[in-house]
C-alpha positions in Angstrom: 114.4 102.8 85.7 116.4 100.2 87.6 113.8 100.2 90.0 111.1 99.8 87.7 112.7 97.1 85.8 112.9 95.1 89.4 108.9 95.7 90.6 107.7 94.5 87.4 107.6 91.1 87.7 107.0 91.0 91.0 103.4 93.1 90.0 102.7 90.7 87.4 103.2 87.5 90.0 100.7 89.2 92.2 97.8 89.8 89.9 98.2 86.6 87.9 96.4 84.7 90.2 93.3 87.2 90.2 91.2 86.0 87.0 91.3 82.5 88.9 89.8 83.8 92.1 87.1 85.5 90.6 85.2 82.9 88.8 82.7 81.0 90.9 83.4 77.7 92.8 81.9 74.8 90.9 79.8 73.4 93.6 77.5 77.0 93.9 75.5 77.1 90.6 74.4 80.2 91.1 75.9 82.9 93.7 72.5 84.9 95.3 70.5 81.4 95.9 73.2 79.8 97.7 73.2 79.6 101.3 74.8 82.6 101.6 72.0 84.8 103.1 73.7 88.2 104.7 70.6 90.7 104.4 72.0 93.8 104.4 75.5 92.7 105.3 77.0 92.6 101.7 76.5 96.1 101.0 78.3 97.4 104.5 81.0 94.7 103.8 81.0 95.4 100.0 81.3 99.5 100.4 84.2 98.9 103.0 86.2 96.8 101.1 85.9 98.8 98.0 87.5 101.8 100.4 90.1 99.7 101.4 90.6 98.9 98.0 90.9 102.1 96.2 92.4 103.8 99.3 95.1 101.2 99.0 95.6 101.4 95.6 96.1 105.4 95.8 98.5 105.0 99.0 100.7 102.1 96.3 100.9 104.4 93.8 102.5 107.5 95.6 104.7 105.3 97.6 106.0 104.0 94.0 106.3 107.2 92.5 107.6 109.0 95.5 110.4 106.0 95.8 111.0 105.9 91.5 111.1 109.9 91.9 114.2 109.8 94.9 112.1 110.6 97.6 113.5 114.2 97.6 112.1 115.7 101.1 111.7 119.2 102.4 111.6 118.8 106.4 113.5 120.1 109.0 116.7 118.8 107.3 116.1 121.1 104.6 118.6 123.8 104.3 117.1 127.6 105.7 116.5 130.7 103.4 119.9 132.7 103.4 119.5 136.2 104.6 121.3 138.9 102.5 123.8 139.5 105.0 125.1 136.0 105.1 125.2 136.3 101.3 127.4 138.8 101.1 129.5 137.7 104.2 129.9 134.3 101.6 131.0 136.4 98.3 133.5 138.8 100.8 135.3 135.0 101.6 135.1 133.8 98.4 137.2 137.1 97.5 134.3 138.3 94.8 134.2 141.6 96.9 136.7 143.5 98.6 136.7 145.0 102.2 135.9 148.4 101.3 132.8 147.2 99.1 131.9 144.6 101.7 132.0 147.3 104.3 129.5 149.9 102.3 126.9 146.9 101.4 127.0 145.9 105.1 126.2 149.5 105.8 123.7 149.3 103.5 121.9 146.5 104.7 122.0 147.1 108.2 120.0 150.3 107.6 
């Protein structure tokens, strides 16, 4: 929660400005009929950026919620699946089990 408490404002700062930047600049009266012929190239440039956009967006939110959530990995550093044998070898040093017992379950297993 600590976390959270400390991006918060730091998201709000960032899309403050945005309502500012969108409204047109007061020189262009209109936005289609102004100088600004690119044919076709809007749409290329428009349909990329709106990729980057969400992609971005997406790739934010799992970062955040992977770093709010610990970041808890399973990679090579994870610990291996314990065999039955080392198991028991654990509960025979632990002194749950005795030699005899420890003895007939390693028999057991082996077979």
């Amino acid at each position: 929660m600590k976390r959270l408490k400390a991006v918060g404002p730091a998201l709000a700062a960032a899309w403050a400005p945005l309502p500012a930047l969108a409204q047109a600049a007061a020189d262009r009266p209109t936005y289609w009929h102004s100088g600004w012929d690119w044919r076709w190239g809007h749409m290329f440039f428009g349909s990329l950026m709106m990729i980057l956009f969400w992609g971005g967006l997406i790739l934010v939110i799992l970062l955040a919620v992977r770093w709010l959530g610990g970041g808890t990995s399973h990679g090579a550093g994870s610990p291996s699946v314990r065999r039955p044998l080392d198991i028991l070898q654990e509960r025979f040093a632990r002194g749950e089990i005795d030699q005899e017992e420890f003895e007939k379950r390693r028999h057991l297993l082996s077979d």
